[in-house]
N, C-alpha and C positions, 0 to 999 in steps of 0.2 A: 395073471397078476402083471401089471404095468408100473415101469419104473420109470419116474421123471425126474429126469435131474434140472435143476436152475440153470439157465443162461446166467451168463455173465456178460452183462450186452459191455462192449467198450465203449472208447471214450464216445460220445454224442455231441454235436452241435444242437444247442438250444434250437427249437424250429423256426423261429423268429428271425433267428439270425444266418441262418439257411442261406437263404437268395444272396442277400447280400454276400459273403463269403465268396460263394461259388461264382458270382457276377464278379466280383474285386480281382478273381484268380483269371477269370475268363482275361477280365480287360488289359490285366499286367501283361500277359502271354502273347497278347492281343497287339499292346503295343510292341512288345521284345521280334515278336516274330517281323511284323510291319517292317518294324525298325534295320532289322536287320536281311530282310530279305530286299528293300530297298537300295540300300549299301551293297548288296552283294549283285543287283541288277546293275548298278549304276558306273561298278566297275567290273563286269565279267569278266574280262582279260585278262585282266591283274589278278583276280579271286581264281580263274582257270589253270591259270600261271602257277599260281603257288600250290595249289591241289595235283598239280603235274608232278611235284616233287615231292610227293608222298607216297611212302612205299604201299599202302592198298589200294590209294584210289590209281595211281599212276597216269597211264592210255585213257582212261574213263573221265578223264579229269572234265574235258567241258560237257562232256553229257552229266556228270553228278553237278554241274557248277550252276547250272538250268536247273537240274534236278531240287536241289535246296531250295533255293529262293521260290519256286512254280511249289511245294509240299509248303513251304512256312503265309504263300498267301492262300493257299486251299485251306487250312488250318484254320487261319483266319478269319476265315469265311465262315469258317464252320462255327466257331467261338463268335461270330457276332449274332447267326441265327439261332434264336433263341431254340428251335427245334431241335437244333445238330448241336448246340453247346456240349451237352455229355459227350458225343463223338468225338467234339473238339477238344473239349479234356482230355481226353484219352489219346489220342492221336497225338498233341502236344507231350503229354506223359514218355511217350513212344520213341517222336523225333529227338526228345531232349536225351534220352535213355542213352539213344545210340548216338548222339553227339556226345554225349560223356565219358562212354567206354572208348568212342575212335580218341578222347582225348588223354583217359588213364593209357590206352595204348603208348601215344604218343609220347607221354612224358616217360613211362616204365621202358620203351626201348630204345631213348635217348636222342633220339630221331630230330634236330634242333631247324624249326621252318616258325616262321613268321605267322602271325596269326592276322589272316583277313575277315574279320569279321566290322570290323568301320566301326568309326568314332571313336567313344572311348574305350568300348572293347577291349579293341584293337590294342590298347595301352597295356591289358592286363600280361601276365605272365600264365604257362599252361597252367601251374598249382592256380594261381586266384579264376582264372577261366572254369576251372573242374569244381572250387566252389560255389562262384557266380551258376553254374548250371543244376549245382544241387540244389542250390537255395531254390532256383526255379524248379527243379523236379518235383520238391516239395511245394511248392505253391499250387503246383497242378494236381499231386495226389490232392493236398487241400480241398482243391475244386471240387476236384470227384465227388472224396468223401462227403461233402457237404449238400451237393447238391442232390435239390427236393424233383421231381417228377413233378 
């Protein structure tokens, strides 16, 4: 005797609206990373400088300060070829993940350093940063989820 139970499939994206979705996540990510790994090229001194004064990254500071900027345009790359897009879903998912925990870090042990990340960013406070980066966490789950093979 065989027992089957029903799925309960969750929420679904109409398929229709698939591509689009996961393309709109791809391109936001796409600019953000651009955008910002840009700004962190353009002044690495200043972006090395301020990651020197942080109690994890400390000594490592200009090898992580390359390290960002060189992961946010491989990213990049990845979210424009339409082959590697899920990659780069995923990978963006990743890098945001652990920019947001180094940033709960940061605010939970009071740690008070300047935030280089350029332009307007740059204006926010760690609290508006840590949601600015969930809203994008969640843009990227979005992608994922949505995206057709």
């Amino acid at each position: 005797m065989r027992i089957q139970l029903k799925e309960r499939p969750g929420f679904q994206f109409p398929l229709k609206f698939r591509p689009i979705i996961s393309d709109t996540a791809a391109y936001l990510l796409l600019a953000l990373f651009m955008y910002t790994a840009a700004s962190k090229i353009l002044t690495i001194n200043a972006f090395s400088s301020t990651l020197a004064k942080s109690p994890i990254i400390g000594s490592y500071s200009l090898f992580v300060a390359w390290l960002i900027p060189i992961s946010e345009i491989v990213i990049s790359l990845l979210l424009i070829i339409a082959g590697t897009r899920k990659l780069g879903l995923y990978a963006s998912l990743a890098l945001l993940g652990i920019f947001t925990i180094y940033l709960v870090y940061m605010v939970s042990s009071g740690t008070k350093l300047p935030c280089h990340c350029g332009g307007a960013i740059s204006t926010m406070t760690w609290q508006q940063h840590i949601w600015f980066n969930a809203a994008f966490l969640l843009i990227a789950a979005i992608g994922i989820r949505s995206y057709k093979k």
